[in-house]
MIDREN-595428 format. One record per residue (C-alpha): residue number from 1; x, z, y. Coordinates in steps of 0.1 Angstrom, whole numbers. Each point is the difference from the previous one (the first is absolute). Layout:
   nr     c1     c3     c2
  NUM      X      Z      Y
...
This chain:
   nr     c1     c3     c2
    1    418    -36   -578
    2     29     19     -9
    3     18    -27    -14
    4     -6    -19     36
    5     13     31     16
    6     32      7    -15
    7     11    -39      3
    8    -14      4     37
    9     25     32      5
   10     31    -18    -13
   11     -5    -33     16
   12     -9     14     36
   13     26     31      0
   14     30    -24     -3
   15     -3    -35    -12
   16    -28    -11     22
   17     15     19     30
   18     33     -9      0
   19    -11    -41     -6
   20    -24      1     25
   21     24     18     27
   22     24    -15     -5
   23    -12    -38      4
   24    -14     11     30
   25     29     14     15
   26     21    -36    -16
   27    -26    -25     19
   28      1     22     34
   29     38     -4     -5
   30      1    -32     -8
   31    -23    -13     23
   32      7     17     33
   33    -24     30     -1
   34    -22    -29      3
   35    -28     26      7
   36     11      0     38
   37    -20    -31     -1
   38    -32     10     -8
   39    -19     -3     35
   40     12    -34      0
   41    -15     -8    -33
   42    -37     18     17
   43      5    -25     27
   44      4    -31    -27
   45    -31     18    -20
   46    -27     -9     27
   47     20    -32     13
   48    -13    -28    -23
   49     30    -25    -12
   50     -6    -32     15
   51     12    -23    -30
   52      6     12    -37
   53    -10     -4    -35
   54    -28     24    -15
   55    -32     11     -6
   56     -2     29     24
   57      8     10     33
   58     30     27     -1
   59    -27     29     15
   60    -20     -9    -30
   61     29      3    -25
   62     12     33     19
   63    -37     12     -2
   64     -5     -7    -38
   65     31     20     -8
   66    -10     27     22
   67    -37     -2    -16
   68     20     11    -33
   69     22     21     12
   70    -21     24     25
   71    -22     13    -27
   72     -3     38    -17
   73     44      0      6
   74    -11     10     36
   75    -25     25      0
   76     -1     15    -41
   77     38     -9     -8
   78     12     16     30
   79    -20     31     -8
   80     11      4    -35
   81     35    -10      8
   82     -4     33     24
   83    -19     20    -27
   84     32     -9    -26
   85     26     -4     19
   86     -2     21     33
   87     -3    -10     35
   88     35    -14     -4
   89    -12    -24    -23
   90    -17    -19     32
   91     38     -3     17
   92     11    -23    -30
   93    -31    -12     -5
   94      9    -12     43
   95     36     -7    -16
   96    -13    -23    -24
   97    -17    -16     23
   98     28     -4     30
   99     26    -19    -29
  100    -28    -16    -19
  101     -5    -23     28
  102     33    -18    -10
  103     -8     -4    -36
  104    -37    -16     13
  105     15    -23     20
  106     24    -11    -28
  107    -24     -6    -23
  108    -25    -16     19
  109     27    -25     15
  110     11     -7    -40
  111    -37     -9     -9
  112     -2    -26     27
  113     35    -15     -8
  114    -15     -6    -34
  115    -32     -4     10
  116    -19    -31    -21
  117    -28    -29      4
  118    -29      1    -19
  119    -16    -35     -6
  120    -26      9     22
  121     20      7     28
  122     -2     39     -1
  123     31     18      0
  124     10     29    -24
  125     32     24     -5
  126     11     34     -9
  127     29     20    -17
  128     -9    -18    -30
  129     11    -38     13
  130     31     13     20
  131     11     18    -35
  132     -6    -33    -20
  133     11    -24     26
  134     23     17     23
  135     18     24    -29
  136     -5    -22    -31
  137    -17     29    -17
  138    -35     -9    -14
  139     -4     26    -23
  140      7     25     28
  141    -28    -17     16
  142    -21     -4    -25
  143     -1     43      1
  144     -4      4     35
  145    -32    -23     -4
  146    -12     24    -27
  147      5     28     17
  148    -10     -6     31
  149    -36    -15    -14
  150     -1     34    -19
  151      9     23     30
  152    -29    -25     18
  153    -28     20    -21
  154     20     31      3
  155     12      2     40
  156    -25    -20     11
  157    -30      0    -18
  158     -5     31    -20
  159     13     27     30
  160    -18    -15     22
  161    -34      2    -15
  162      9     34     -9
  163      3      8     33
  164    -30    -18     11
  165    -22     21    -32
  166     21     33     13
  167    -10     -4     34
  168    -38     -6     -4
  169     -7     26    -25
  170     20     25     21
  171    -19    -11     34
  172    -35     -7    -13
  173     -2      4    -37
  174     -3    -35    -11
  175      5     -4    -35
  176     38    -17    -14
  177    -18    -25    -20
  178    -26    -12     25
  179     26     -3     26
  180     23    -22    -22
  181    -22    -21    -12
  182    -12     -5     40
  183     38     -8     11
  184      7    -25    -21
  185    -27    -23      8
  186      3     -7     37
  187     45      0     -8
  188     -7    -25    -28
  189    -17    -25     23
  190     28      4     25
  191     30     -2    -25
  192    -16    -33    -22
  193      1    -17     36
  194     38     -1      0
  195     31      6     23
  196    -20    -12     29
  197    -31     22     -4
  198     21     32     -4
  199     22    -12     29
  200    -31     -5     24
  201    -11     34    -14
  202     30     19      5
  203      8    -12     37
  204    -28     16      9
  205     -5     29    -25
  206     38     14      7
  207      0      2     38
  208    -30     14      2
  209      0     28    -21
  210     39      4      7
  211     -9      8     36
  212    -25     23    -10
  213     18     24    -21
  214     31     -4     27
  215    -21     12     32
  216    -24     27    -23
  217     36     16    -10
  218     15     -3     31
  219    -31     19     14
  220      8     28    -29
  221     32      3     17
  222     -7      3     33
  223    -21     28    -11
  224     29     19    -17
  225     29    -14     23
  226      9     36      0
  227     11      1    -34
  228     18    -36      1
  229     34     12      6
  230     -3     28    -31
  231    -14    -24    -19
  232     31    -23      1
  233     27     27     -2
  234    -20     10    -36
  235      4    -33    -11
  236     37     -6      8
  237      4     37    -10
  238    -13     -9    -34
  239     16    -38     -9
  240     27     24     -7
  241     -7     33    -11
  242    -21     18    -25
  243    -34     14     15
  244    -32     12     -1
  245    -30    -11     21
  246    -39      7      2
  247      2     36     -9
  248     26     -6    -27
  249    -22    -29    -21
  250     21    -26     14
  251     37      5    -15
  252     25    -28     -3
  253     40     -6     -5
  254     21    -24     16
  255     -1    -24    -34
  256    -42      6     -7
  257     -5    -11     46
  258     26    -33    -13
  259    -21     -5    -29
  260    -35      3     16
  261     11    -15     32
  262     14    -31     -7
  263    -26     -5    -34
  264    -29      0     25
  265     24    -22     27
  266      4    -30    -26
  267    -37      4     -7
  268    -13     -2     31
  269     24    -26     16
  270     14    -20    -33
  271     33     -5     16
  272     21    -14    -28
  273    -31     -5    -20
  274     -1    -37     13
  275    -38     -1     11
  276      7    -11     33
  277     17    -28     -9
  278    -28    -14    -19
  279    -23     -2     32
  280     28    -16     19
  281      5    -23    -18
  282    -36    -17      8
  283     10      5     37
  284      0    -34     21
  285     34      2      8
  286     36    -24      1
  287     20     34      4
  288      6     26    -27
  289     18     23     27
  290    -31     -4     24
  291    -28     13    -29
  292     21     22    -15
  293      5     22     35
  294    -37     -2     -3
  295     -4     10    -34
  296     26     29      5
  297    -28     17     28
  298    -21      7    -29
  299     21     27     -9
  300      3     13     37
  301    -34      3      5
  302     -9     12    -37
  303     27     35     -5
  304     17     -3     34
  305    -30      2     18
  306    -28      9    -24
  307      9     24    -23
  308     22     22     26
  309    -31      5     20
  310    -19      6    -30
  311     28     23    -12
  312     -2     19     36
  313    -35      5      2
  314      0     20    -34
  315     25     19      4
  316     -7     13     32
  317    -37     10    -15
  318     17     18    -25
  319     19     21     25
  320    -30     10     19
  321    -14      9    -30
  322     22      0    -33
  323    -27     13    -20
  324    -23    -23      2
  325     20    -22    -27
  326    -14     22    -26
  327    -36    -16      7
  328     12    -38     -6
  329     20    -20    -30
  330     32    -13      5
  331    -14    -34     16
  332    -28     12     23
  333     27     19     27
  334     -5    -27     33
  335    -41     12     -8
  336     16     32     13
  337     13    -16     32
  338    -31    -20      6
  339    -21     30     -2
  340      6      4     39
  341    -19    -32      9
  342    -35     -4      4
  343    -11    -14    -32
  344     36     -1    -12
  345     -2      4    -36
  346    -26    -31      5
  347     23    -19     17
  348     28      5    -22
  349    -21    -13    -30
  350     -9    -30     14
  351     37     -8     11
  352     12      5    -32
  353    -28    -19    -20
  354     10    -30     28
  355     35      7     -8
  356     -4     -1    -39
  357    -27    -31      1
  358     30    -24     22
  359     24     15    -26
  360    -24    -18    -32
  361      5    -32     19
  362     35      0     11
  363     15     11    -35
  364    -26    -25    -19
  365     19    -27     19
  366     34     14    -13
  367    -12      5    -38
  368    -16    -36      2
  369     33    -17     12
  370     19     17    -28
  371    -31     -8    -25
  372      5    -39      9
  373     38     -1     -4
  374     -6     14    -35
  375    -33    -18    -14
  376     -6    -30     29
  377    -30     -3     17
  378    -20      3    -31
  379      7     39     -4
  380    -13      9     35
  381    -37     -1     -7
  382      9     23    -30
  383     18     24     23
  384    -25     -1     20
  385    -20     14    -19
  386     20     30    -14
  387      9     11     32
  388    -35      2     12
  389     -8     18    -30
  390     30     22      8
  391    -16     13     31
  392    -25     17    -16
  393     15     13    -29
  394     27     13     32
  395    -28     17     11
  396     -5     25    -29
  397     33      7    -11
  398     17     30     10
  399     18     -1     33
  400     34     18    -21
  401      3    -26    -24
  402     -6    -29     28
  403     30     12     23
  404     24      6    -32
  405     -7    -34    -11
  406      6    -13     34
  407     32     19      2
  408      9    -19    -33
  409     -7    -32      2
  410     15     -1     39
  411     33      7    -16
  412     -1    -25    -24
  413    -11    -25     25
  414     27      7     22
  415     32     -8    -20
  416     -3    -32     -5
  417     -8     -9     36
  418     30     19     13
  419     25    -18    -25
  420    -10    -28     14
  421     -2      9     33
  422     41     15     -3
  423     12    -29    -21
  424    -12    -27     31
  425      8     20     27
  426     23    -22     14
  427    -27    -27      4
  428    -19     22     26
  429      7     -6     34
């Protein structure tokens, strides 16, 4: 643990930050501030394409990355990203958001460039193919495929049954290894089915509780619309400046709200992790530019929309009563919020077990694309396996050690997607 730590505070106080930033800030150059285009890649997300080559519909694709990314990141990362980093960790946790939109769309239009045929007329594609094919690079490729089937038991397996086991014993007492072992039976069946058994899953799972959790915080905030416009001048106040918050056990400099902030941005919306661009590029489509707009609204919708009002809804709870973070860990604060519904804390538990459950399939998809670049189809029924496996041993481990090793291996996952993606920039349109 403090091994993991140590690493985790030089990558993510400079290296991490600066990389990340900055490609971000290249691809909105580069491509226009193509983020002004984001209501017209909505409009494309429900509008079937009427001819294209795939194996699902571009609201599938979009709702299987979103089924990976709106997980824990939204409700527990933004809390501790608070906890750590201050409320102005959530305005570059927004920031990260806002210019990761152009790195998203980058790399989901390079994975469908580069996209390949299987024999049985599936497609397949990710960072790894447009690093072997596009840049020439297949050792580069070769360690993006490792990590990204590693951070697939780590960021998408193992936190999220964490979260589940968290959320059960807190609410009703259920016991970590029952509730493990209970999760990964009904996931299993749905992940050995395949691409098109998550993706039927997920386009109904991800709306639906997406809705939900939208419409219960915006009730929270309708409550407390009083405290709206304090809330927001606390968290600009604080993306700059050293403060103290909650009664003085929420303290946090500029660097440690960067470091918190944009950490729990990557994890939550995996811009420049190249995620997305592994779901499109199963899309049924004849135009990267036209699925990669849609692939780029997962972001919007996951920090842009998502976290911020998750973000909002804390802290205002917090102001009304700053001392009532001394009663909850670092990753139960939006419990706080919730408090003011009827059956809130209820509520909240189920969201976030729906959240983390649509987060097991999405990521399993990910780690299973990357498992057959690297071992054909013959290794999938073995990683099938282990990752099943992983969601209960997930859900005893200590929530610390899961989120620094999340921390870690999102790092080393992102590198060699972002080389690529800055080496074949001029192929993006």
């Amino acid at each position: 643990m403090e091994v993991l730590k140590r690493i985790n505070e030089f990558l993510w106080n400079f290296p991490m930050l600066f990389l990340l930033l900055g490609t971000h800030l290249f691809f909105t150059f580069r491509l226009h501030f193509i983020q002004k285009k984001v209501f017209k890649g909505i409009k494309y997300s429900i509008t079937p394409e009427k001819s294209g080559k795939g194996d699902l519909s571009g609201f599938a694709a979009l709702a299987t990355t979103l089924a990976a990314t709106l997980g824990t990141g939204n409700i527990i990362g933004v809390s501790t990203a608070i906890a750590l980093g201050g409320p102005g960790a959530l305005f570059w946790c927004w920031i990260t958001g806002i210019l990761g939109m152009a790195t998203s769309y980058a790399e989901s239009y390079l994975c469908i460039l580069f996209r390949r045929q299987n024999k049985d007329g599936s497609y397949i594609g990710g960072p790894m193919y447009f690093l072997q094919d596009g840049l020439g690079k297949k050792g580069l490729a070769v360690f993006y495929a490792i990590c990204t089937m590693l951070a697939s038991f780590g960021v998408g397996c193992t936190t999220q049954s964490n979260a589940i086991t968290t959320t059960t014993k807190s609410l009703w007492g259920f016991s970590p290894y029952i509730v493990g072992f209970v999760i990964a039976i009904p996931i299993g069946f749905v992940l050995i089915g395949g691409i098109k058994s998550i993706g039927k899953v997920c386009t109904k799972l991800v709306p639906a509780m997406g809705a939900f959790y939208i419409v219960a915080c915006i009730i929270i905030l309708t409550k407390n619309a009083a405290f709206i416009t304090d809330a927001i001048t606390l968290i600009l106040e604080s993306a700059f400046t050293k403060t103290s918050f909650a009664g003085g056990l929420i303290a946090a400099s500029l660097q440690t709200a960067c470091r918190y902030g944009i950490a729990r941005g990557l994890f939550t919306n995996e811009a420049g992790l190249g995620t997305a661009g592994i779901a499109a590029s199963s899309a049924i489509t004849k135009n990267p530019k036209r699925q990669a707009l849609i692939s780029m609204t997962a972001t919007f919708w996951d920090t842009v929309v998502m976290c911020a009002i998750t973000g909002l809804v804390i802290i205002i709870a917090l102001l009304k009563d700053p001392l009532s973070a001394a009663s909850y860990n670092i990753g139960e604060y939006t419990s706080i919020a919730f408090k003011e519904l009827p059956f809130g804390e209820t509520l909240l538990g189920f969201s976030l077990i729906a959240f983390a459950a649509a987060t097991l399939l999405g990521w399993f998809y990910f780690g299973e694309r990357a498992t057959d670049y690297l071992f054909g189809k013959n290794g999938i029924k073995y990683y099938q396996l282990l990752y099943i496996v992983s969601i209960y041993i997930g859900a005893v481990m200590s929530l610390e050690l899961v989120w620094e090793l999340t921390d870690f291996i999102n790092a080393f996952m992102a590198v060699p997607c972002i080389i690529g993606l800055l080496f074949l920039n001029k192929k993006i349109k």
